[in-house]
MIVO-585014 format. One line per field, with one value per residue (C-alpha): residue number from 0; residue in one letter; x, y, z. Coordinates in steps of 0.2 Angstrom, whole numbers, plus 5000, padded with zeros to 4 digits. Layout:
N
i = c(NUM, ...)
aa = c(A, ...)
x = c(X, ...)
y = c(Y, ...)
z = c(Z, ...)
This chain:
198
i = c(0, 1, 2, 3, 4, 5, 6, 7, 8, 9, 10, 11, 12, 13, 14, 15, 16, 17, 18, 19, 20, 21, 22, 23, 24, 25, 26, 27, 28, 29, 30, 31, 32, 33, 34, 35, 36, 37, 38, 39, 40, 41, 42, 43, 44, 45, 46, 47, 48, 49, 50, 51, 52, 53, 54, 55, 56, 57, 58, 59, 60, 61, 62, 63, 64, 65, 66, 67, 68, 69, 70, 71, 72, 73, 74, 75, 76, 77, 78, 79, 80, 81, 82, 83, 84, 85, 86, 87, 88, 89, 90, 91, 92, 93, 94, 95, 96, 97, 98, 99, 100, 101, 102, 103, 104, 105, 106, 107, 108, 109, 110, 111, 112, 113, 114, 115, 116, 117, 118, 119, 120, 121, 122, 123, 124, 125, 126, 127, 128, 129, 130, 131, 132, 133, 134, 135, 136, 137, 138, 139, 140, 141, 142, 143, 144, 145, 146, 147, 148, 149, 150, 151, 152, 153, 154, 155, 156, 157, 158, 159, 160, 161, 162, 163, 164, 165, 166, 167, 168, 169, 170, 171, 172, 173, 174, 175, 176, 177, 178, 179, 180, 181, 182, 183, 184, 185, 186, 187, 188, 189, 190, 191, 192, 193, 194, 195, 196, 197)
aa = c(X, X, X, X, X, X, X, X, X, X, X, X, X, X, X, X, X, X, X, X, X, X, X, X, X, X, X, X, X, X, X, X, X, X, X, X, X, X, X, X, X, X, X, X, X, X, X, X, X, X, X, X, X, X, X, X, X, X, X, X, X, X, X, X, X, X, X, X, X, X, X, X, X, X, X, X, X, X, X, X, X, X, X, X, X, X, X, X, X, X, X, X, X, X, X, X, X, X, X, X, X, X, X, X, X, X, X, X, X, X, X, X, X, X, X, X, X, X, X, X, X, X, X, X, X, X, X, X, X, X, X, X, X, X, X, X, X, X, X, X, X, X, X, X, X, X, X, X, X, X, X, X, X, X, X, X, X, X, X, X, X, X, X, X, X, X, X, X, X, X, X, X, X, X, X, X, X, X, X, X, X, X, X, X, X, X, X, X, X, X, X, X, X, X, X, X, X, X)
x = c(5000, 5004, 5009, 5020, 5023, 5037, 5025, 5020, 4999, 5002, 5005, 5022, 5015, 5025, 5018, 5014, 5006, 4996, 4991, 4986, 4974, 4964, 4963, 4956, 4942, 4938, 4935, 4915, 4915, 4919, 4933, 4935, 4953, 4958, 4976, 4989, 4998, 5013, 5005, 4996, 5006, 5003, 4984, 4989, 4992, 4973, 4960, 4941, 4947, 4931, 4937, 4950, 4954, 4970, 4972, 4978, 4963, 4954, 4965, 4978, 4976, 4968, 4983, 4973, 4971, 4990, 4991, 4985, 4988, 4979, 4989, 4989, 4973, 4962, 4969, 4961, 4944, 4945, 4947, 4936, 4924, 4933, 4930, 4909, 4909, 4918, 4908, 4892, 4898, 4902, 4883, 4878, 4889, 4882, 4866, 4857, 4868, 4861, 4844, 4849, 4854, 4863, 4876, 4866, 4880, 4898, 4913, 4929, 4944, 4964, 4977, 4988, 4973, 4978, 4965, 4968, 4958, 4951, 4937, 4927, 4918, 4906, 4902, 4905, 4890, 4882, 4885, 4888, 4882, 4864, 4854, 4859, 4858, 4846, 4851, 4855, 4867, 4885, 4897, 4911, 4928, 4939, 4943, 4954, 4939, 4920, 4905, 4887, 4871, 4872, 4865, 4876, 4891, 4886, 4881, 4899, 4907, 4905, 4916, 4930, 4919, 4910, 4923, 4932, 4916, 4917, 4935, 4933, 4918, 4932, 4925, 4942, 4948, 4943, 4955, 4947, 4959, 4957, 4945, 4941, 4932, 4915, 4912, 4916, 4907, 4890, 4892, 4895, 4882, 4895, 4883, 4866, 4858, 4849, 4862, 4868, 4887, 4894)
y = c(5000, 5019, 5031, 5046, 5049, 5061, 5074, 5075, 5081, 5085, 5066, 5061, 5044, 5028, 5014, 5002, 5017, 5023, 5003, 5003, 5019, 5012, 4994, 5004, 5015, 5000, 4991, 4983, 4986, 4973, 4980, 4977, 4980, 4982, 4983, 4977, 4963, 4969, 4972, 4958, 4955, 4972, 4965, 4954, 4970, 4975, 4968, 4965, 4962, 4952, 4950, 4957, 4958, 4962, 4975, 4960, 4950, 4962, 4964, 4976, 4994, 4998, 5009, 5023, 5027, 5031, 5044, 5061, 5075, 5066, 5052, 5040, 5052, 5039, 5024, 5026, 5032, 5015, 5005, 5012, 5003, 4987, 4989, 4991, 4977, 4967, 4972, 4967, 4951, 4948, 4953, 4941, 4925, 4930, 4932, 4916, 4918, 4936, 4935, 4944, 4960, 4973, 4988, 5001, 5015, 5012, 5023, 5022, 5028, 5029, 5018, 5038, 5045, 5053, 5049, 5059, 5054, 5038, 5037, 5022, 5020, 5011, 5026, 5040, 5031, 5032, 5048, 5059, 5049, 5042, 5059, 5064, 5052, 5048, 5038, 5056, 5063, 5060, 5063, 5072, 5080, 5074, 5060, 5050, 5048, 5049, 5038, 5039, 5029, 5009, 5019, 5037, 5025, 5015, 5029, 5036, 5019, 5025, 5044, 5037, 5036, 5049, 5060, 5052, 5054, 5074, 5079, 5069, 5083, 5096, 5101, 5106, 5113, 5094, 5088, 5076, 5076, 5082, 5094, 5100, 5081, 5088, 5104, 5096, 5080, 5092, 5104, 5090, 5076, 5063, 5061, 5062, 5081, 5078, 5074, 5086, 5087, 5089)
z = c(5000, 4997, 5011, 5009, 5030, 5035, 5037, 5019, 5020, 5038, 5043, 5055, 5056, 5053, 5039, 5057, 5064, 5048, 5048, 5066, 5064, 5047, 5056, 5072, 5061, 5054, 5067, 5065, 5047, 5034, 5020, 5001, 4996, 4978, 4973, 4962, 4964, 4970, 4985, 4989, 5004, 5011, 5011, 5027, 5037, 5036, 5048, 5044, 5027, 5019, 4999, 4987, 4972, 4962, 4945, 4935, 4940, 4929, 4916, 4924, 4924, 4908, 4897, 4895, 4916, 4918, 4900, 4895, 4907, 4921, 4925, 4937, 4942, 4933, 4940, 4959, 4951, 4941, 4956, 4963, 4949, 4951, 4970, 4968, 4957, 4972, 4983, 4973, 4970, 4987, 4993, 4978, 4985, 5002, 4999, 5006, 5024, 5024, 5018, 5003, 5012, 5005, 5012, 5018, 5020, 5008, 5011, 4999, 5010, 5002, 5012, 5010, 5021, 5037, 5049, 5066, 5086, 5087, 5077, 5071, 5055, 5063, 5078, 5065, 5054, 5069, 5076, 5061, 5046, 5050, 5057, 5039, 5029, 5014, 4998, 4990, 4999, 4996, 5013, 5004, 5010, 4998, 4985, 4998, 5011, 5005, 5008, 5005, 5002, 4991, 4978, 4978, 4978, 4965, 4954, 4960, 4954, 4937, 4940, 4928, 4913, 4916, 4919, 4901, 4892, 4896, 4894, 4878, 4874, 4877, 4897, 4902, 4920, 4928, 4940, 4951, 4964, 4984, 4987, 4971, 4966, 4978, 4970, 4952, 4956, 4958, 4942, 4930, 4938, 4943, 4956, 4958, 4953, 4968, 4980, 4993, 4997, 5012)
């Protein structure tokens, strides 16, 4: 897994201490983990770990997500489709020992992400999340941490094509990155029109 550390994005953590924190918020949560294969043994470092898949299971990063002005940009919005479609498979194989239930609340989280106190996914859904939550609002600070109803993060799964589609149209000025992916996300409908960030 990627972390910068050394106080790059504010974070003095060490690799074992940035481990430490995301197994600790993700403590009662189940996680998907998309990487490439040069990582796969990273994978045993993460706890509540409940499927994964690697790039070259799905045919590698496609050629285009790492050209154009953009770069490596692209990549992390394609995983994230790869990682949707893991997670539906997943609800699909479990279906009978679950009654057929589905996630409720989806939150896609970079293993770079500096999390600071001791949250837990689990009491900040609880907490934070559910007086405010519908299945049209998207919780949004940044594209290294955001979350929002089954249905906002499906519709979110498909930001790489979307975002391909109009820079192809000639819609410059996109960048996709940090914080300028929320505001971005609401003026060219790469989520919901009805959705509210925040």
């Amino acid at each position: 897994y990627r972390h910068r550390g050394g106080t790059v994005d504010g974070c003095s953590r060490n690799r074992t201490e940035v481990v430490s924190a995301i197994n600790h918020f993700t403590e009662g949560s189940d996680v998907f983990i998309h990487t490439d294969a040069a990582y796969v043994a990273d994978i045993a470092l993460f706890d509540h770990v409940v499927a994964t898949r690697l790039s070259e299971e799905d045919g590698g990063n496609p050629s285009t997500s790492n050209t154009g002005n953009r770069g490596g940009l692209y990549v992390q919005w394609w995983r994230l489709s790869r990682a949707w479609s893991l997670l539906v498979e997943y609800e699909q194989k479990c279906e009978l020992a679950h009654a057929g239930q589905e996630y409720k609340f989806v939150m896609k989280m970079r293993t770079d992400m500096n999390l600071f106190g001791g949250w837990k996914l689990l009491n900040l859904y609880h907490m934070e999340v559910l007086p405010r939550f519908s299945n049209r609002t998207a919780f949004m600070s940044s594209d290294r941490f955001f979350g929002g109803s089954r249905k906002i993060m499906k519709h979110m799964s498909h930001f790489e094509t979307r975002w391909r589609d109009y820079e192809q149209a000639g819609v410059t000025g996109l960048c996709g990155s940090c914080s300028t992916v929320c505001g971005m996300s609401r003026r060219i409908k790469l989520t919901p029109g009805f959705s509210q960030v925040s």
